[in-house]
C-alpha positions, -999 to +999 in steps of 0.1 A: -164+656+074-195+643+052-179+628+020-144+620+035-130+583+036-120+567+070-092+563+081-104+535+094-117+501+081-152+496+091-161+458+101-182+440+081-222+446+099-229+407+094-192+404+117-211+427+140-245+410+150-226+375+148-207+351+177-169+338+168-187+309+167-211+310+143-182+326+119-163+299+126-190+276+112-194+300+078-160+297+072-161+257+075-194+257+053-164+273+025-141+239+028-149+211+008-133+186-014-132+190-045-121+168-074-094+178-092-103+177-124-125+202-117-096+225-105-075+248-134-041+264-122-037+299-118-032+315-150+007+323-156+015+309-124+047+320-119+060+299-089+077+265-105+059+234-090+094+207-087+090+168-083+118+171-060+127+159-027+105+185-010+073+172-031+083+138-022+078+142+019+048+161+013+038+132-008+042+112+022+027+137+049-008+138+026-007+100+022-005+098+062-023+127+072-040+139+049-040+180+035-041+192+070-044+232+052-070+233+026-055+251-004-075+284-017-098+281-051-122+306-062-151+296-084-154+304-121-181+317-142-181+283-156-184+264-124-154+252-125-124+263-098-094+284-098-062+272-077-046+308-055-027+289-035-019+252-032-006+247-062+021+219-047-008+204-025-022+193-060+007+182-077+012+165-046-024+146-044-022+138-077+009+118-072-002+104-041-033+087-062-060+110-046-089+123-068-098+147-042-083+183-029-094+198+002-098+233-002-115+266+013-134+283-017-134+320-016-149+349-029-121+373-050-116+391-082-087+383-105-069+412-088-075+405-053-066+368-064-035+376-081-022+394-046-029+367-027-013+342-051+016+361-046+016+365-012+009+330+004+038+323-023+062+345-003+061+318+024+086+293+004+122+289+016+135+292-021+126+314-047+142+315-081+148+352-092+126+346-122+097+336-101+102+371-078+104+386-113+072+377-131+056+375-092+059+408-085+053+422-125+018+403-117+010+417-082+023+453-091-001+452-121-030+442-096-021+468-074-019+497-095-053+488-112-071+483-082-053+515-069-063+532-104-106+522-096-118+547-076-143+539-041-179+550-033-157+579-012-131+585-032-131+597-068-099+599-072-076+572-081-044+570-061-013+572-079+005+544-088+038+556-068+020+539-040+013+509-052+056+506-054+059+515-022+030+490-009+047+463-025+082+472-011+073+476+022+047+442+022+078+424+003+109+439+022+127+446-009+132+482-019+118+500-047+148+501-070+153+463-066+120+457-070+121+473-106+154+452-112+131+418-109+105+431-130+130+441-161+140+402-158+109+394-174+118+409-207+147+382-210+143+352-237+144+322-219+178+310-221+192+340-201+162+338-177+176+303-170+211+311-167+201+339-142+183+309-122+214+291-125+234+319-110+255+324-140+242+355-148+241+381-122+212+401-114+229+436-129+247+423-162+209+406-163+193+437-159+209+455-185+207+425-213+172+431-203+171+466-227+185+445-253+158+432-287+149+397-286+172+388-316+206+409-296+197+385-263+199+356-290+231+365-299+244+372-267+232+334-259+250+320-293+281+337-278+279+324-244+271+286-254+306+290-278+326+309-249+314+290-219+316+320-205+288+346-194+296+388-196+304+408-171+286+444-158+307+463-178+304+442-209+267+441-210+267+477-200+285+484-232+261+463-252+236+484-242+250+514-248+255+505-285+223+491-287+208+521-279+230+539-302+219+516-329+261+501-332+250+467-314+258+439-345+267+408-343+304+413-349+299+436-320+283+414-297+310+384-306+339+413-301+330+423-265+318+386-256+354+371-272+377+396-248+390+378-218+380+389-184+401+381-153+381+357-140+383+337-169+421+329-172+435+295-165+400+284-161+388+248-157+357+237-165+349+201-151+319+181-164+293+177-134+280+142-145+315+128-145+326+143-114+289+135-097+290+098-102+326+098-084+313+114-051+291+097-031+259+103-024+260+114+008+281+143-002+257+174-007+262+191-038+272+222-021+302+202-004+310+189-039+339+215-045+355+210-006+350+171-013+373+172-052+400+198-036+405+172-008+410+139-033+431+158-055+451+168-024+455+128-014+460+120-051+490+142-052+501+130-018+503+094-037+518+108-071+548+125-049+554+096-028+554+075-057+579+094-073+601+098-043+598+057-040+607+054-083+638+078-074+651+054-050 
């Protein structure tokens, strides 16, 4: 039917009247080395780049072998590069003492080269829930405006519906959770971190989320003087009276001050001190297994060393 889009996407006609080989060659003519002062990061980027052990071995692969996968720039108006994806190839290089990133330059809009930011991104074996959170805020914002532009066929923009579902089936995440993430990013920093840390929970997050910038503060005061973070159904109540205009200070350090059952008869151990007493060879998530099993010994000794006083 004249005017209707295909169903199907049509392959480029330069693909067409071209070998595999001579492609190959175009797409080799793209990768180059380029310095890296002449490279900017992505703006916002939100995937952390960690001098950690990780960088270090890639330090040493690019010192032995080289960047075996080019990292992905586009070019600038101003001639000068954007980094989509490589952005721990680069910190690595410039640790290693190279001046010089190999890289495949390609030909994107901001949109297009937000999504792909995000998606080679995906790849990484940890992700910090802030980092999925303002990820997917800036692919979901690309998506629903290149969703909103309508094509030579089709006048009419899709609906932004879609774009969620896209992203939830491309991700594996549903919808719903998806949306959780995103409301992350309205969290002052300080609660952002503690939800990296774990001590926050996504839910109780999520609804602090709703909260005013100077409520969160609070919230943050009150955690630092409890050592303790809220629960779902203390948060949910500090939403619920923030929305009712009740949420004060007073109000925040009465629901933050009442003790929760998993709170009681706590113990709260200073990691430094207790670190520099394992060895090193003990991982940190064998830290707790490693402390229940001295303090077992330890009271082995005190007993026997009562028993032996007794005598």
């Amino acid at each position: 039917m004249a005017g209707r889009k295909s169903d199907f996407t049509l392959t480029k006609l330069d693909d067409l009247f071209s070998t595999q080989e001579q492609r190959d060659e175009e797409k080799l003519s793209k990768i180059r080395d380029i310095p890296l002062t002449e490279i900017d990061d992505f703006p916002d980027h939100p995937f952390k780049v960690r001098d950690d052990e990780d960088m270090a071995q890639l330090i040493e692969s690019i010192k032995e072998r080289g960047v075996i996968t080019p990292a992905t720039v586009r070019q600038k108006e101003d001639g000068r590069y954007e980094l989509i994806s490589g952005h721990r190839r680069k910190r690595a290089c410039e640790l290693a003492g190279f001046d010089t990133l190999r890289c495949e330059v390609v030909e994107l809009n901001r949109d297009e080269a937000t999504i792909l930011m995000v998606e080679s991104n995906y790849q990484r074996s940890q992700i910090l829930p802030s980092e999925k959170a303002y990820a997917y805020k800036m692919r979901l914002e690309a998506m629903k405006r290149q969703a909103g532009r309508p094509s030579k066929d089709n006048l009419v923009p899709v609906g932004q519906n879609f774009s969620r579902e896209e992203l939830a089936t491309q991700s594996g995440e549903s919808q719903t959770q998806i949306q959780r993430y995103i409301r992350l990013t309205n969290l002052v920093p300080e609660l952002l971190d503690y939800v990296d840390e774990g001590r926050i929970k996504m839910r109780p997050a999520v609804e602090l989320s709703f909260l005013d910038e100077d409520s969160q503060r609070d919230v943050v005061d009150e955690i630092d003087l409890n050592d303790a973070t809220p629960s779902h159904d203390q948060t949910i109540r500090m939403r619920r009276f923030f929305e009712e205009g009740k949420l004060t200070t007073e109000a925040i350090q009465a629901i933050m001050s009442e003790e929760k059952p998993n709170q009681r008869e706590k113990i709260v151990l200073r990691g430094d001190r207790v670190r520099q007493l394992i060895p090193k060879n003990i991982p940190i998530s064998q830290t707790e297994d490693f402390v229940c099993k001295a303090l077992e010994h330890y009271n082995k000794f005190l007993r026997s060393r009562a028993d032996r006083d007794s005598r």
